[in-house]
C-alpha positions in Angstrom: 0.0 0.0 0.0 3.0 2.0 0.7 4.1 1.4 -2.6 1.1 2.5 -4.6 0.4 5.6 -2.1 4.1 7.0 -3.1 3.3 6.2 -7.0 0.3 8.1 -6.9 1.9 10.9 -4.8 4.9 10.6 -7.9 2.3 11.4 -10.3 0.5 14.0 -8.8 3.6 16.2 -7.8 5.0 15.7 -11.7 1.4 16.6 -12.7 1.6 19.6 -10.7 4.6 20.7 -12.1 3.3 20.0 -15.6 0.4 22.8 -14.6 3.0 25.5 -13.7 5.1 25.3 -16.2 3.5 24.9 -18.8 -0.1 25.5 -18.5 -0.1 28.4 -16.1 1.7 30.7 -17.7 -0.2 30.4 -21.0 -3.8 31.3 -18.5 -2.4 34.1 -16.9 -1.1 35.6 -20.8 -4.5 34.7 -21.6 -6.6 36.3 -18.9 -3.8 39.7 -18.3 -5.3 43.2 -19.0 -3.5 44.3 -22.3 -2.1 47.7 -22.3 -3.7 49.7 -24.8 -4.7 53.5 -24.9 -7.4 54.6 -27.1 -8.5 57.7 -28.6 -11.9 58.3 -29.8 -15.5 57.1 -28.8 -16.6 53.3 -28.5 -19.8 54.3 -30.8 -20.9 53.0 -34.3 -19.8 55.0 -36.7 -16.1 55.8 -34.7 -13.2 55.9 -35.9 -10.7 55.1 -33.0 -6.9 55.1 -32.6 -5.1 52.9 -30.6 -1.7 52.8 -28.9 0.4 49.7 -27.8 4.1 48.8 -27.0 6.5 49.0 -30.0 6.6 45.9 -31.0 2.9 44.4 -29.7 0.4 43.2 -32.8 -2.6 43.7 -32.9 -5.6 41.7 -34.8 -9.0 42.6 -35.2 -12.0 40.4 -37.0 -9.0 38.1 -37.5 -7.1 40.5 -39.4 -3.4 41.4 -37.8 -3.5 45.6 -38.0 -0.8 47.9 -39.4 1.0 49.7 -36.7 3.4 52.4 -36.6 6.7 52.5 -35.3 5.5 53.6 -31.9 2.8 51.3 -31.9 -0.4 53.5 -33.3 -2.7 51.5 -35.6 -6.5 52.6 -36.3 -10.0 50.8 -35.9 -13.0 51.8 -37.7 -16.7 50.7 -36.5 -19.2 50.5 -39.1 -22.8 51.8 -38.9 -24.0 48.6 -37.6 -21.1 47.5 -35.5 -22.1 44.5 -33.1 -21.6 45.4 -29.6 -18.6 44.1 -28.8 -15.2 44.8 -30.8 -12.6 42.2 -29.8 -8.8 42.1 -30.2 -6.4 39.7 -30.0 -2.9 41.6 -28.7 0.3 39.6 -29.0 3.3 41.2 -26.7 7.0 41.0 -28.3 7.9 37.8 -25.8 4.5 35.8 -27.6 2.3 36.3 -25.4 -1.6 36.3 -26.3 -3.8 38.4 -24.4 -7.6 39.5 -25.5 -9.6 42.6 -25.4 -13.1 43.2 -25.3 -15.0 46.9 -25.5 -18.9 47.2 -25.8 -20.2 49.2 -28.7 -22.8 52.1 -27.8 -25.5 51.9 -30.8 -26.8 54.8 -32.2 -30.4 55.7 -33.4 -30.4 56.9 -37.4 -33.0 59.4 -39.2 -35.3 56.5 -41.1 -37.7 58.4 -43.5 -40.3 56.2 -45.5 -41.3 58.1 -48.9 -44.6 56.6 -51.1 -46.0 57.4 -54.4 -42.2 58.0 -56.1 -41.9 57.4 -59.5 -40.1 53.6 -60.1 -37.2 55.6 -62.0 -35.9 57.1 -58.8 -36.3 53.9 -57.4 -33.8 51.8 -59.2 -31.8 52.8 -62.1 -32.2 53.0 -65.7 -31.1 49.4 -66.9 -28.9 51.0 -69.6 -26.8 52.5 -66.6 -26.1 49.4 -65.2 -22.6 48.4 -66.4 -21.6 52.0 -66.1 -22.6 51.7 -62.4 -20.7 48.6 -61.9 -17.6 50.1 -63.9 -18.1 53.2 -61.5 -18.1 50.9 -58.2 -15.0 49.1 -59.8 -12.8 52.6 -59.8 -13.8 53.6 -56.4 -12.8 50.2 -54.8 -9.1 50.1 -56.6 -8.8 53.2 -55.2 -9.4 52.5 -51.8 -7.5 49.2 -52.3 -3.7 50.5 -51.4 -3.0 50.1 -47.9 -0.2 52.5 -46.9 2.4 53.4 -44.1 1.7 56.8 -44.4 0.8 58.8 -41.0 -1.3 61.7 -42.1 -3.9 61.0 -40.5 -2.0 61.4 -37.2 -2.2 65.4 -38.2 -5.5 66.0 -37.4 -8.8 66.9 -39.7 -10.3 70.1 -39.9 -14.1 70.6 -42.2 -13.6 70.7 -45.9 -16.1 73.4 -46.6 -18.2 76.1 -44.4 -22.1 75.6 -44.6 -24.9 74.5 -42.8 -25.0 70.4 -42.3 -28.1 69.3 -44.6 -27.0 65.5 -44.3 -26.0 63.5 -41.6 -24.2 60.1 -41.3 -26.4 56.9 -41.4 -29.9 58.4 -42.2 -31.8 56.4 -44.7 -34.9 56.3 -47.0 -37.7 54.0 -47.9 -38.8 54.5 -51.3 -42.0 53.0 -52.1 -41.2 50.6 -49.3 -38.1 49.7 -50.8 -34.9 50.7 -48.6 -32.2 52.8 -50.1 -29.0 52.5 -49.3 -28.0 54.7 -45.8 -26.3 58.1 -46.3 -22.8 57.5 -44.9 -21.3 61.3 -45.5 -21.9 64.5 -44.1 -23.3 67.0 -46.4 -22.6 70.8 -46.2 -24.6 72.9 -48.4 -22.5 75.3 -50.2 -23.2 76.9 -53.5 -21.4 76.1 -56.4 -18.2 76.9 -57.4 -17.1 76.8 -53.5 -13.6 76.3 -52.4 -13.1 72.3 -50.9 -10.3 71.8 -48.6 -8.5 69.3 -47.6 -9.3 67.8 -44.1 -5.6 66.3 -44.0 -2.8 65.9 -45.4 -2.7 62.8 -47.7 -2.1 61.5 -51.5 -5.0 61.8 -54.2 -5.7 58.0 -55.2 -8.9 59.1 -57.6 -10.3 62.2 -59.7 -13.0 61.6 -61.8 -15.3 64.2 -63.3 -18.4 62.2 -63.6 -18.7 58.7 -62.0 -23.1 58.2 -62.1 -24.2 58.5 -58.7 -21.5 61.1 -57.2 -20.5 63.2 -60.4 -16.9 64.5 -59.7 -15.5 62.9 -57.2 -12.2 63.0 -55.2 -10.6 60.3 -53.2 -7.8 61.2 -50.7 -5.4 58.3 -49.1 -4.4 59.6 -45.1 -2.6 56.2 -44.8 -3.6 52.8 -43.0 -6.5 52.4 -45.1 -8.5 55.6 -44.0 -9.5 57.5 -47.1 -11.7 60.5 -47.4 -14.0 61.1 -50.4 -16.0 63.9 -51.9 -18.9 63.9 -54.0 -20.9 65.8 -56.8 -17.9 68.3 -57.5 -18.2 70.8 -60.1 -14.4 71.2 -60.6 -11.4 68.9 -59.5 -8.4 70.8 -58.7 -6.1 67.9 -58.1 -4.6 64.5 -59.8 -4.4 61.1 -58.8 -1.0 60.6 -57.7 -1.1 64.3 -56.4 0.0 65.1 -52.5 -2.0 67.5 -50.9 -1.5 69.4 -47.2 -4.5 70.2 -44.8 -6.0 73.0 -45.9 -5.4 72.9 -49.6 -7.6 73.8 -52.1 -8.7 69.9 -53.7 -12.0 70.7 -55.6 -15.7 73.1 -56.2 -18.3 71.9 -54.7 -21.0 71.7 -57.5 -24.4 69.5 -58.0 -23.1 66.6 -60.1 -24.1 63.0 -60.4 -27.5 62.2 -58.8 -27.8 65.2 -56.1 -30.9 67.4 -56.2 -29.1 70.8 -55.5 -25.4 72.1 -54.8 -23.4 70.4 -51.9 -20.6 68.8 -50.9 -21.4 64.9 -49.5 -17.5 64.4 -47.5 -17.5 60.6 -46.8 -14.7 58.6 -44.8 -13.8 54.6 -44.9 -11.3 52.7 -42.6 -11.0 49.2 -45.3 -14.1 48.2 -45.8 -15.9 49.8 -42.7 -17.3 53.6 -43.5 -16.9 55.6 -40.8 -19.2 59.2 -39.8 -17.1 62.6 -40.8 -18.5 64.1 -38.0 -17.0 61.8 -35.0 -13.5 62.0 -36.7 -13.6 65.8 -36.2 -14.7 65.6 -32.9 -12.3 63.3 -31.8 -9.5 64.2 -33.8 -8.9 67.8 -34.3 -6.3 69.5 -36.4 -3.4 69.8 -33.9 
């Protein structure tokens, strides 16, 4: 009996040992708060920055995230973001820790118009491959991931004007839903002066894509891009660097717009984020 007690005594003290060396370690990386500073608002629509060791990778939506030498990298939260964001944050030694931030949802202006005519509806049929040819541009140009920083500068409005258009809002047309705004539209009349919000490289200039007429991409690096909509003059080329500030475009009434504004719209990849939360929470400096 002895015998058997010490043999089961053996095994439970090398089991033991097993669990700290091994297995411990690899809970406590698991389970440890990850040290990472953010900057902006846990809201759809956000655009956030966030700051980790040099060094530290981050993934999100099992995507590993381009960081900067000092360890900024940027997160954007569509207009229906679920309500958790999750991270997975590997240190410079290997070790895996996991982040978890709830998502405030937001309330949109839904408006439900009857009696339209079918042609504002859907488009003509002739238009289609032009549509599709137009969608085709826009994405290539959005496609180039960079290292550039510019965004790090700050944004400031393109245009003065009163806000007619707000991020997210939507329409049902004949019961048939459109797809949601996701710019910010200042009316201005036409011919007015569009700035740039940052600093950043022109990645399209087209004078008459169907629904947005002229329109302007800009490139501020990690795959945040602004764009600008139903311009009456482009004052830039692709390939072109611009500064804040600098005079990119005229706002006009081109494509499918009803009246002379400028419709400024941002994307982070393939998530569009709201114009108006980027300026709040990142100011020119």
């Amino acid at each position: 009996m002895q015998r058997q007690y010490d043999s089961r005594l053996t095994i439970l003290i090398f089991s033991l040992i097993f669990v700290l060396l091994f297995i411990s370690p690899y809970l406590a990386a698991s389970s440890a708060e990850p040290a990472v500073e953010w900057r902006g608002t846990w809201q759809q629509g956000a655009l956030l920055l966030g700051q980790v060791e040099p060094g530290v990778t981050v993934s999100y939506g099992g995507e590993k995230l381009k960081t900067t030498a000092d360890g900024q990298f940027l997160v954007g939260l569509g207009r229906n973001a679920s309500a958790l964001s999750r991270f997975v944050i590997t240190d410079a030694a290997g070790l895996v820790s996991e982040a978890e931030y709830k998502i405030v949802p937001r309330t949109y202006n839904i408006q439900k118009v009857e009696g339209v005519p079918q042609r504002t509806v859907e488009p003509p049929a002739g238009q289609l491959q032009r549509i599709r040819s137009d969608s085709a541009l826009v994405v290539e140009a959005r496609r180039l991931v960079t290292d550039k920083t510019d965004f790090l500068g700050g944004f400031i409005k393109p245009v003065d004007g009163p806000i007619t258009g707000v991020y997210g809002s939507q329409r049902f047309y004949n019961g048939v839903p459109k797809s949601p705004h996701y710019g910010l539209d200042y009316a201005a009349p036409t011919g007015t002066i569009v700035k740039a919000p940052a600093a950043g490289v022109v990645r399209l200039a087209h004078d008459d894509l169907f629904y947005s007429g002229g329109t302007l991409i800009i490139d501020h690096g990690h795959g945040l891009s602004s764009s600008f909509l139903h311009l009456s003059e482009i004052l830039v080329v692709a390939g072109y660097r611009v500064a804040r500030g600098e005079p990119i475009a005229r706002v006009g009434s081109t494509g499918r717009a009803t009246g002379p504004h400028l419709d400024w719209r941002m994307n982070w990849l393939n998530q569009r984020v709201d114009p108006a939360l980027v300026l709040e929470s990142f100011p020119a400096q």
